[in-house]
TORZA-824967 format. One record per residue (C-alpha): residue in three letters; residue number from 1; x, y, z. Coordinates in nm, 4 decimals, decimal comma. Each point is the difference from the previous one (the first is absolute). Layout:
TORZA-824967
[atom 'ALA'; NUM; [X; Y; Z]],
...
***
This chain:
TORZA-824967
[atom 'UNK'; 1; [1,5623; 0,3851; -1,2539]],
[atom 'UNK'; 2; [0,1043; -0,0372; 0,3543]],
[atom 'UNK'; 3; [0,3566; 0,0206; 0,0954]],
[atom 'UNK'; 4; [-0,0899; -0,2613; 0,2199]],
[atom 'UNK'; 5; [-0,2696; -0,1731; -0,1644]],
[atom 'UNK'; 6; [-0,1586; -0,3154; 0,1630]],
[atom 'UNK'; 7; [-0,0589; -0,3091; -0,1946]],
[atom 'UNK'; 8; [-0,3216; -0,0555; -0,1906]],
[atom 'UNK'; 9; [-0,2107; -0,2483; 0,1371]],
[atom 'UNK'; 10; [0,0480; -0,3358; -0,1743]],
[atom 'UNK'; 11; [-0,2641; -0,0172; -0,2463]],
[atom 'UNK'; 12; [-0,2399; -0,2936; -0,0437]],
[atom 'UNK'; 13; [0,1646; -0,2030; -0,2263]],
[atom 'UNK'; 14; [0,2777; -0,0486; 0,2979]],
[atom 'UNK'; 15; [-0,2202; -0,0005; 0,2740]],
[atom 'UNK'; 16; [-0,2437; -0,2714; -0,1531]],
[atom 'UNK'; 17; [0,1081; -0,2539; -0,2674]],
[atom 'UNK'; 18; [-0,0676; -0,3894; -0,1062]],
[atom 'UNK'; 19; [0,2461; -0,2622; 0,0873]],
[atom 'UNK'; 20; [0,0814; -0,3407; -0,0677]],
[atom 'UNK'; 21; [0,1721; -0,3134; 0,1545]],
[atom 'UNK'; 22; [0,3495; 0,1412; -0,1967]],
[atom 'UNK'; 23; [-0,0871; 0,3506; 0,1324]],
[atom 'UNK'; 24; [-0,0938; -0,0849; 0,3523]],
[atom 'UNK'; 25; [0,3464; 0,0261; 0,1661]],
[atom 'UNK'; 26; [0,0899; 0,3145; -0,1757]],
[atom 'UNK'; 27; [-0,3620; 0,2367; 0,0290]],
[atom 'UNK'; 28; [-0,0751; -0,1536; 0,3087]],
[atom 'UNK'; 29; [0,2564; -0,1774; 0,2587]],
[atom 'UNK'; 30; [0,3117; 0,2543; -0,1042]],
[atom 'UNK'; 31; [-0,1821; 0,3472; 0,0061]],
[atom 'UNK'; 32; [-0,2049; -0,1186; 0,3353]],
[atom 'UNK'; 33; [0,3794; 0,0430; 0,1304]],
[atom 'UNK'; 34; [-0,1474; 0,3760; 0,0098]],
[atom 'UNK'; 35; [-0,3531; 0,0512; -0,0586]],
[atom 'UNK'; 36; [-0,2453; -0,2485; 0,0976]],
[atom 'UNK'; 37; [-0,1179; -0,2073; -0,3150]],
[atom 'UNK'; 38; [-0,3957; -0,1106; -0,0390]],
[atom 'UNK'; 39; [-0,0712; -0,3235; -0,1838]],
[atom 'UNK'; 40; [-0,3460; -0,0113; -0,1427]],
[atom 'UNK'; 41; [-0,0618; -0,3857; -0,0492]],
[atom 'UNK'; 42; [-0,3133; 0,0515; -0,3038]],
[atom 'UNK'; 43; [-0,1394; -0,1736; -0,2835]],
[atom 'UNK'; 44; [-0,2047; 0,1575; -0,3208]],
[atom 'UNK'; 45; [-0,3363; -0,2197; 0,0923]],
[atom 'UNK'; 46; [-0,0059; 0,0972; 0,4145]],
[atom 'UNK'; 47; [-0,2633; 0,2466; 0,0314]],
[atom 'UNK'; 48; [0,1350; 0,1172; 0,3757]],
[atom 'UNK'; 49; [0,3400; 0,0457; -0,1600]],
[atom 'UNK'; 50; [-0,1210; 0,2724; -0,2135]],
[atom 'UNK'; 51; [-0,1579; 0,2538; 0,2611]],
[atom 'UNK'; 52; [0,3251; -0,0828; 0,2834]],
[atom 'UNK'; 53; [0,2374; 0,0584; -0,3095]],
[atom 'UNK'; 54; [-0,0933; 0,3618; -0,0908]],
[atom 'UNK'; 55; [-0,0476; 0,1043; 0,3453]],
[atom 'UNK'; 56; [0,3373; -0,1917; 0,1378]],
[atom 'UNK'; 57; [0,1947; 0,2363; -0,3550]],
[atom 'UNK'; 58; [-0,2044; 0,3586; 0,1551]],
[atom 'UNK'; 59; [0,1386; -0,0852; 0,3614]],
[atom 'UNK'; 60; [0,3019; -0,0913; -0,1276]],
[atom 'UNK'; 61; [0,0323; 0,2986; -0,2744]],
[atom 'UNK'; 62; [-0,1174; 0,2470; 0,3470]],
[atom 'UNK'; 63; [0,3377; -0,0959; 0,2017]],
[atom 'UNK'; 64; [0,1951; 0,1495; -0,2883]],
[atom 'UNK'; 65; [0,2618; -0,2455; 0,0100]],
[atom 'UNK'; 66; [-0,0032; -0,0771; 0,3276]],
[atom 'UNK'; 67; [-0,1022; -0,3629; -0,1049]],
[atom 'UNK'; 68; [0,0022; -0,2019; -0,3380]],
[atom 'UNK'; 69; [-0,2718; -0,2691; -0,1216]],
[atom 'UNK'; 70; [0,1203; -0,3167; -0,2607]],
[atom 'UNK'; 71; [-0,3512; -0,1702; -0,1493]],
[atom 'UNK'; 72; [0,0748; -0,3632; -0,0507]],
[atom 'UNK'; 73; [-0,2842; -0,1776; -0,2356]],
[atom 'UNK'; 74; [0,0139; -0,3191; 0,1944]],
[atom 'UNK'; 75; [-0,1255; -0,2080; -0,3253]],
[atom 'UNK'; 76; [0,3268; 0,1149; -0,2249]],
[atom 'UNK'; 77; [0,2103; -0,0409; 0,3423]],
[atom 'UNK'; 78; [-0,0916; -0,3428; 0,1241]],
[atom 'UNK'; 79; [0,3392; -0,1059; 0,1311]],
[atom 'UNK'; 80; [0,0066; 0,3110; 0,1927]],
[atom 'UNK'; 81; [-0,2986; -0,0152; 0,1219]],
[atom 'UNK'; 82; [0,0627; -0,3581; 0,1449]],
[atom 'UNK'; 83; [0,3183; 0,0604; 0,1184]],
[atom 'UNK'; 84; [-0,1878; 0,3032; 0,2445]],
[atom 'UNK'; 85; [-0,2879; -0,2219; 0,0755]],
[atom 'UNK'; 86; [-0,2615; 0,2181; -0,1927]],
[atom 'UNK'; 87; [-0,2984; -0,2159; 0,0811]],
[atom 'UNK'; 88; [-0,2639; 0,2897; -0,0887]],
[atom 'UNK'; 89; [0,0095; 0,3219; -0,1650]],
[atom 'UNK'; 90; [-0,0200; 0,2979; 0,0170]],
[atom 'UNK'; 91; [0,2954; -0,0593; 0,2721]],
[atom 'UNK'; 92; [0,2504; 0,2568; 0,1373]],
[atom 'UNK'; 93; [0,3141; 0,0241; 0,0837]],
[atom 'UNK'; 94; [0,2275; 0,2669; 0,1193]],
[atom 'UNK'; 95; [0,3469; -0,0322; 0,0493]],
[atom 'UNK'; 96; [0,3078; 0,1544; 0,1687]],
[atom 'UNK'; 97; [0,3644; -0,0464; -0,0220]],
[atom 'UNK'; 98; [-0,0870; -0,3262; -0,2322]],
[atom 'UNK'; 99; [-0,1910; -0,1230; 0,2675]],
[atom 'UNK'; 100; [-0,4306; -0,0084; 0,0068]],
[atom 'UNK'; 101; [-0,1189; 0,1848; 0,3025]],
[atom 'UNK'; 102; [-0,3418; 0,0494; -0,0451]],
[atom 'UNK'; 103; [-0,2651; -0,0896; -0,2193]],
[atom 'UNK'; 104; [-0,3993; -0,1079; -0,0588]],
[atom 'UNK'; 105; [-0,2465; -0,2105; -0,2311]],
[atom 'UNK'; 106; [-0,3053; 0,1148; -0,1331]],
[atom 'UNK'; 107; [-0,1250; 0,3588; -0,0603]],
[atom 'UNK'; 108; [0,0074; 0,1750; 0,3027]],
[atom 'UNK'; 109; [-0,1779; 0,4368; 0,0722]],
[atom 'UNK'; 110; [0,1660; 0,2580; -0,1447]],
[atom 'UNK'; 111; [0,0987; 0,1611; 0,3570]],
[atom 'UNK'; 112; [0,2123; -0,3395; 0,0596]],
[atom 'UNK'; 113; [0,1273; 0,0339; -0,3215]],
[atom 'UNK'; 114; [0,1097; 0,3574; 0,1207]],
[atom 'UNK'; 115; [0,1009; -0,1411; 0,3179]],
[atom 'UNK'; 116; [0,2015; -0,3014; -0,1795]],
[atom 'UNK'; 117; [0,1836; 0,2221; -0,2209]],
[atom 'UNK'; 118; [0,1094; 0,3014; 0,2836]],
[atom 'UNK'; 119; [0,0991; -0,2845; 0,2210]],
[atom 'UNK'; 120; [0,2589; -0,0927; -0,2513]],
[atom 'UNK'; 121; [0,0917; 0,2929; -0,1282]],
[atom 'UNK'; 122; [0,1487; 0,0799; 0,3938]],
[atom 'UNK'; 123; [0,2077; -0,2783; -0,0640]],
[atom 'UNK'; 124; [0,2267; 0,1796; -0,2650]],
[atom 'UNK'; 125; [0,2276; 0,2982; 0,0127]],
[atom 'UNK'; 126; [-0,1485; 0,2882; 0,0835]],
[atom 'UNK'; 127; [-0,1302; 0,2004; -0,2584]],
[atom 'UNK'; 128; [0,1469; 0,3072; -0,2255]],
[atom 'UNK'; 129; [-0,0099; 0,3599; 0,1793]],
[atom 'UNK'; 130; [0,0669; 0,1656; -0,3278]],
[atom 'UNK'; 131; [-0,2191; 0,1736; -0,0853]],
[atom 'UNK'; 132; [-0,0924; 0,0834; 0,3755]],
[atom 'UNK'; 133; [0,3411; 0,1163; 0,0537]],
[atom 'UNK'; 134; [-0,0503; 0,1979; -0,3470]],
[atom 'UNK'; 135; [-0,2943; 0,1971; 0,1295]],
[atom 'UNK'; 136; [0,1368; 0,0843; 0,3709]],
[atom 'UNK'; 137; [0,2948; 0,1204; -0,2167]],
[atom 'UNK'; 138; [-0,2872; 0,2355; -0,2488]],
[atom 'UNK'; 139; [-0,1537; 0,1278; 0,3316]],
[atom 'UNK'; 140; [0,3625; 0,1187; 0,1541]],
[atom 'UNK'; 141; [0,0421; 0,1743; -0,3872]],
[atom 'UNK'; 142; [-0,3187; 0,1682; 0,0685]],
[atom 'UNK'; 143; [0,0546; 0,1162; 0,3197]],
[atom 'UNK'; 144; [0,3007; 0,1633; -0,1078]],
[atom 'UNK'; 145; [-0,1356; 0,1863; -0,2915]],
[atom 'UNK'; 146; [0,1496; -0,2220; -0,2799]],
[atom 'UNK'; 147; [-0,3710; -0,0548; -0,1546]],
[atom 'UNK'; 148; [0,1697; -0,0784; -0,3414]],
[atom 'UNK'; 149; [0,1641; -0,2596; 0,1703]],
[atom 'UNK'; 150; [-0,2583; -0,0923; 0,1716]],
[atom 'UNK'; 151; [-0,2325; -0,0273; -0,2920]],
[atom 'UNK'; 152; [0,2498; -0,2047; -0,2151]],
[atom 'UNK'; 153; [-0,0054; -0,2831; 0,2914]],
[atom 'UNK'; 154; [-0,3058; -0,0528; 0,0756]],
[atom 'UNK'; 155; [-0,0898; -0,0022; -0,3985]],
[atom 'UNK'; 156; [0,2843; -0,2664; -0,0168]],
[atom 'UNK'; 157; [-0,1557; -0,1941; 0,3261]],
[atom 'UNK'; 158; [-0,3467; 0,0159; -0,1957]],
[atom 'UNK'; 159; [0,1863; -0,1197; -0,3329]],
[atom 'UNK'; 160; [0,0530; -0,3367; 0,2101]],
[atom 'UNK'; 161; [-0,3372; -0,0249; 0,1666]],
[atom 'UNK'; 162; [-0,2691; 0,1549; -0,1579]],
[atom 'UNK'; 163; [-0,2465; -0,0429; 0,2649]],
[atom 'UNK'; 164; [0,2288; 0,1686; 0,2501]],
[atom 'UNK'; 165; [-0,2276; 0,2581; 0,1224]],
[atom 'UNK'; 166; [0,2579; 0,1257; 0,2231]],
[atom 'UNK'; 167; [0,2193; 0,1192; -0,3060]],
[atom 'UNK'; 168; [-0,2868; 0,1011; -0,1723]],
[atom 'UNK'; 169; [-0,0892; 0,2580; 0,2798]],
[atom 'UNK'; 170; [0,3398; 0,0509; 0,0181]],
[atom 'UNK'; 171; [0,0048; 0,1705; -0,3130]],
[atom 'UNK'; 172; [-0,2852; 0,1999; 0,0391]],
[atom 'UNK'; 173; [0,1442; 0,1640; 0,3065]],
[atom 'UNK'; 174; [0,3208; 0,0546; -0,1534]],
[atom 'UNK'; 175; [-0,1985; 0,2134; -0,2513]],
[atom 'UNK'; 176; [-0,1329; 0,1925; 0,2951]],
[atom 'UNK'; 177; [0,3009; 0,0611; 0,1316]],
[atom 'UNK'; 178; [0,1421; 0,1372; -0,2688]],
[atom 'UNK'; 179; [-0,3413; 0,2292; -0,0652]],
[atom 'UNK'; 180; [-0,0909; -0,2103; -0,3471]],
[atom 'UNK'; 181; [-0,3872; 0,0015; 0,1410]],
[atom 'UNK'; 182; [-0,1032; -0,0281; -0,3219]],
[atom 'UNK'; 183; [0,2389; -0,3403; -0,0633]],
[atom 'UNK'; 184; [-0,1422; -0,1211; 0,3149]],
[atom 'UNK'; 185; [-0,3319; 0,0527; -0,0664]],
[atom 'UNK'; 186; [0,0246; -0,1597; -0,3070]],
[atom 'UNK'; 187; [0,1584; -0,3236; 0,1477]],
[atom 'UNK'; 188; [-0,2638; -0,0519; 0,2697]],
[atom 'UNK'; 189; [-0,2584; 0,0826; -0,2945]],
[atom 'UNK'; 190; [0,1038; -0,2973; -0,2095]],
[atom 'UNK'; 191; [0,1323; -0,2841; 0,2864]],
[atom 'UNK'; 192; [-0,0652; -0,3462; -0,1025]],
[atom 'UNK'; 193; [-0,3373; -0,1538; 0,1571]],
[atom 'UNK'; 194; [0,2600; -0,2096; 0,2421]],
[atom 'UNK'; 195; [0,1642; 0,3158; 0,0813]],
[atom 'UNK'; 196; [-0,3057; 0,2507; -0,0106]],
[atom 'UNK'; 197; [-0,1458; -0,0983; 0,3484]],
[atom 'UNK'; 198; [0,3220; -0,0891; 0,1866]],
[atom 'UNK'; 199; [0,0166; 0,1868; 0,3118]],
[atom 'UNK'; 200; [0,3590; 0,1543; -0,0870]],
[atom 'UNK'; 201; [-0,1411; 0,1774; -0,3144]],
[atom 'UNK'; 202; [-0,3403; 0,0897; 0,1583]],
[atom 'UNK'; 203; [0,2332; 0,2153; 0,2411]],
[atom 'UNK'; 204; [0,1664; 0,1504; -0,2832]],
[atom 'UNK'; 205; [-0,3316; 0,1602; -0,0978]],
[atom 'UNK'; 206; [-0,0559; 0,1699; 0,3414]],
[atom 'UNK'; 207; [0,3519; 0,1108; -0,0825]],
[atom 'UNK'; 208; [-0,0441; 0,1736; -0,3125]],
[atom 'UNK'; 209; [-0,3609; 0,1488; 0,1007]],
[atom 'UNK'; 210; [0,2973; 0,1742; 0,3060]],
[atom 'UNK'; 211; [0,2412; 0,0768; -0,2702]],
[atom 'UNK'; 212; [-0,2674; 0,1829; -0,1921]],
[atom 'UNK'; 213; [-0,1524; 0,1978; 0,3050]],
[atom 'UNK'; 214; [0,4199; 0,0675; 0,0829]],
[atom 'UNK'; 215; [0,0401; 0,1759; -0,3168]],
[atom 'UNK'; 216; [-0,2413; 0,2354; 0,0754]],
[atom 'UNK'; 217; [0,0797; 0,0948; 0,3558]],
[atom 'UNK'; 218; [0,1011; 0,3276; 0,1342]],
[atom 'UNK'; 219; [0,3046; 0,1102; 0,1702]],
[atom 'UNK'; 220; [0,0309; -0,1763; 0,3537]],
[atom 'UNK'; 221; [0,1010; 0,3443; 0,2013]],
[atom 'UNK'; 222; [-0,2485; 0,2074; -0,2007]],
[atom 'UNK'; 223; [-0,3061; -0,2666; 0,1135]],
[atom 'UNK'; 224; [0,1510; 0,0217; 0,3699]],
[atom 'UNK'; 225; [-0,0191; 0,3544; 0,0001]],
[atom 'UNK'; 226; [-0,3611; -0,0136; -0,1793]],
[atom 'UNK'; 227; [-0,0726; -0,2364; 0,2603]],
[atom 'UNK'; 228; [0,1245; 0,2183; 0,2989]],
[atom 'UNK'; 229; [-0,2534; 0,2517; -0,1307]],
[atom 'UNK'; 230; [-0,2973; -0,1862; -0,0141]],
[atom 'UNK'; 231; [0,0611; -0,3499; 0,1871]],
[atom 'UNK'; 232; [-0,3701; -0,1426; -0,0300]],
[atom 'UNK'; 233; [0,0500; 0,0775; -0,4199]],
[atom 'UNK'; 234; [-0,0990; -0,3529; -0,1278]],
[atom 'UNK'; 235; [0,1388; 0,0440; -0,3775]],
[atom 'UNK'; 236; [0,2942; 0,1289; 0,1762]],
[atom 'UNK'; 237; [0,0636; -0,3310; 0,1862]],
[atom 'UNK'; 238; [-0,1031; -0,1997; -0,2478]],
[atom 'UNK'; 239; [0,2808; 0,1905; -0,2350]],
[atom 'UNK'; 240; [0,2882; -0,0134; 0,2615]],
[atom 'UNK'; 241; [-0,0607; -0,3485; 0,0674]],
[atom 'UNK'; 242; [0,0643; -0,0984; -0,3885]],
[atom 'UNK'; 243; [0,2909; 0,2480; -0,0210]],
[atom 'UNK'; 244; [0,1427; -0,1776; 0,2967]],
[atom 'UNK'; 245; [-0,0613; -0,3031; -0,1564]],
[atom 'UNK'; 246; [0,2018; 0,1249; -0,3229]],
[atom 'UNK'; 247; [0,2776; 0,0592; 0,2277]],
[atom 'UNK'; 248; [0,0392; -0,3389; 0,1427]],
[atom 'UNK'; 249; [-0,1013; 0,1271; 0,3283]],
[atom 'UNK'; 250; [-0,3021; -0,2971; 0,0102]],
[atom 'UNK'; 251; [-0,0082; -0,0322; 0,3778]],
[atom 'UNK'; 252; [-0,0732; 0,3938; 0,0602]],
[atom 'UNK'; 253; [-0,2626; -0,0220; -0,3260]],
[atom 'UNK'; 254; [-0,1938; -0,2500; 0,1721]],
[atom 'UNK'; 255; [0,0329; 0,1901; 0,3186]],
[atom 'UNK'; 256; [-0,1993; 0,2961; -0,1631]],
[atom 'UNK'; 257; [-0,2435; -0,2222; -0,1937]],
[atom 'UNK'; 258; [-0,1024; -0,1025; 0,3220]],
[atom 'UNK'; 259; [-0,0184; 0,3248; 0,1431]],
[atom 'UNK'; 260; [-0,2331; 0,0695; -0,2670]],
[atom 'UNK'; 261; [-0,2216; -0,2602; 0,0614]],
[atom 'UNK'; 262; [-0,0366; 0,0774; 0,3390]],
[atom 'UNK'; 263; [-0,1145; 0,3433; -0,0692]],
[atom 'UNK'; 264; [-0,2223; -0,1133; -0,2903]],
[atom 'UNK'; 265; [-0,0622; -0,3659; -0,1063]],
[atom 'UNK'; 266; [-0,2214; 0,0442; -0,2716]],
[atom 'UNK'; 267; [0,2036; 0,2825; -0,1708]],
[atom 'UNK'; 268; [-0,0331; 0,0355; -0,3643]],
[atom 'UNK'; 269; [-0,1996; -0,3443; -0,0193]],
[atom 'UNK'; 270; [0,2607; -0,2069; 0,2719]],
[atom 'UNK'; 271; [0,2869; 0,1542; -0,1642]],
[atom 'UNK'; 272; [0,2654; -0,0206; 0,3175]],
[atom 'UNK'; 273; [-0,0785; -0,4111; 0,0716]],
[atom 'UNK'; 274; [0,0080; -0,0740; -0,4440]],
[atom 'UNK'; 275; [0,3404; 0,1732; 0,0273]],
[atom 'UNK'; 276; [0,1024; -0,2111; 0,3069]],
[atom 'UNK'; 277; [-0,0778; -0,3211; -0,1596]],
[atom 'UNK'; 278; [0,1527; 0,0612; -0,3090]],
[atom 'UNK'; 279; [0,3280; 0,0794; 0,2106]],
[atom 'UNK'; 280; [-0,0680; -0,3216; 0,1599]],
[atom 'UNK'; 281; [-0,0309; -0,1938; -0,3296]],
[atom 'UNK'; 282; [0,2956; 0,1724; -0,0828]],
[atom 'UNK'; 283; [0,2016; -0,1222; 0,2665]],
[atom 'UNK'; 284; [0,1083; -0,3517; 0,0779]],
[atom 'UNK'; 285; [-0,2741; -0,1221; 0,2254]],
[atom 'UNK'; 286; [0,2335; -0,0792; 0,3092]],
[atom 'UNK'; 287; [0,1473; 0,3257; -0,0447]],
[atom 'UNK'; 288; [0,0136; 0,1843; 0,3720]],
[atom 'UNK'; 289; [-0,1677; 0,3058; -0,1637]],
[atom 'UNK'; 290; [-0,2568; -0,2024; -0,1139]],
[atom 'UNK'; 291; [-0,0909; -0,1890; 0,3343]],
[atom 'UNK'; 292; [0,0299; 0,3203; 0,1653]],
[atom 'UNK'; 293; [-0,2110; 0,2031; -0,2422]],
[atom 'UNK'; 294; [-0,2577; -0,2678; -0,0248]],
[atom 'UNK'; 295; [-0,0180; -0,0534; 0,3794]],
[atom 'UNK'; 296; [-0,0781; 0,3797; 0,0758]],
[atom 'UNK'; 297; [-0,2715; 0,0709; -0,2997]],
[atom 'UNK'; 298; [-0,1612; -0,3361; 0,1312]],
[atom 'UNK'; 299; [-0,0225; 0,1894; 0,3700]],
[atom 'UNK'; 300; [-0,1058; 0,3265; -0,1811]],
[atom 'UNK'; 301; [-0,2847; -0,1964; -0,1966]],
[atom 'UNK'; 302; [-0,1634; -0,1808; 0,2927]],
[atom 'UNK'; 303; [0,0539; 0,2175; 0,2943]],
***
């Protein structure tokens, strides 16, 4: 696990739970002292009560602990009830430091639910940077070269939220770095449907398809030299670019992808501007090399 592993996310059973009248002070007016606290003023035979509940638990269950929700049936809690003027259900109430701040009766759109629920959650402390913190920390182990390391934090990150896609792709490019293409492959092969599609992982793919043509490349100073000899050779350029690329020297491979395009676009069926997206994929969209790259094909392709 992480040596400095962030808290799991309170599960359900603390984040949503029924109360009573001899509950109500201590699931709802002490822990508001923190976290905001929703009441959900129901009964078994309102019909409005059960479509808000369900969707009032999901917006509550997305903050991740941000807020909590007590259900009150208003027919075994009468006194209660009376005692907070309940004159219609389903009713709401949120409170804060023991106090109600907010609140609504009736069903109300799922967006306001949204709404409801955010606007409360920015009442309470601000929210746990663990696992954020534990990734920044991954990427700085990957950077240096400790890929082990690397690979052992963001499977611990992903061991606390299974849906982090960051992590997931984390791991895959740990993989890379280390040359375990195969271990990669297999990874981005068999990512969960919620994981599958996420734009972290699809990047990894354009990664390994590099990783692959990287294995294969030449010698950089023998393709210069081939290149010197015969500077209008397509394969050539095409070969130095992805040797280039092998050798972390990205900026220089796009350089000569483009120089390839220039001289012949449609090159071994659009070979040069394939390549230069699949850089681009590669790369983190905002990356410099990326906006410059993209800028000067774009120029190339409708001058």
């Amino acid at each position: 696990m992480l040596g400095m592993t962030a808290p799991k996310p309170a599960a359900a059973t603390d984040l949503i739970k029924d109360g009573s009248e001899i509950t109500f002070m201590e699931d709802v007016i002490a822990p508001s002292d923190t976290t905001p606290v929703i009441v959900d003023f129901w009964a078994p035979w309102c019909g409005p009560c059960k479509t808000l509940g369900p969707a009032l638990e999901a917006a509550v269950t997305a903050a991740k602990g941000a807020v909590k929700m007590v259900k009150i049936n208003v027919d075994e809690n009468q006194a209660l009830a009376g005692q907070l003027r309940i004159q219609s259900i389903p009713t709401v109430y949120a409170f804060h430091k023991g106090q109600p701040v907010d609140g609504f009766q009736g069903n109300i759109a799922p967006s306001d639910i949204k709404r409801f629920v955010e606007k409360l959650a920015a009442l309470g402390p601000a929210p746990d940077n663990g696992l954020a913190d534990a990734i920044e920390a991954a990427e700085s182990m990957l950077a240096e070269g400790a890929f082990d390391d690397a690979l052992e934090t963001f499977t611990a990150v992903l061991e606390e939220e299974p849906g982090n896609a960051l992590a997931y792709a984390g791991m895959i490019r740990s993989h890379l770095a280390a040359d375990r293409l195969d271990l990669a492959e297999t990874l981005i092969t068999t990512a969960p449907d919620g994981l599958a599609t996420a734009k972290e992982v699809e990047a990894t793919r354009a990664q390994l398809a590099l990783a692959r043509q990287a294995a294969s490349a030449g010698p950089v100073d023998d393709l210069r030299a081939a290149l010197a000899a015969d500077p209008a050779n397509r394969q050539t350029l095409f070969d130095l670019a992805a040797a280039l690329l092998a050798t972390d020297q990205t900026e220089e491979a796009i350089s000569t992808l483009l120089d390839l395009f220039k001289l012949d676009r449609e090159w071994n069926d659009n070979a040069a501007r394939k390549q230069l997206f699949t850089i681009f994929e590669a790369l983190k969209p905002t990356d410099p090399l990326v906006l410059a790259g993209r800028r000067k094909l774009s120029s190339m392709i409708f001058v």
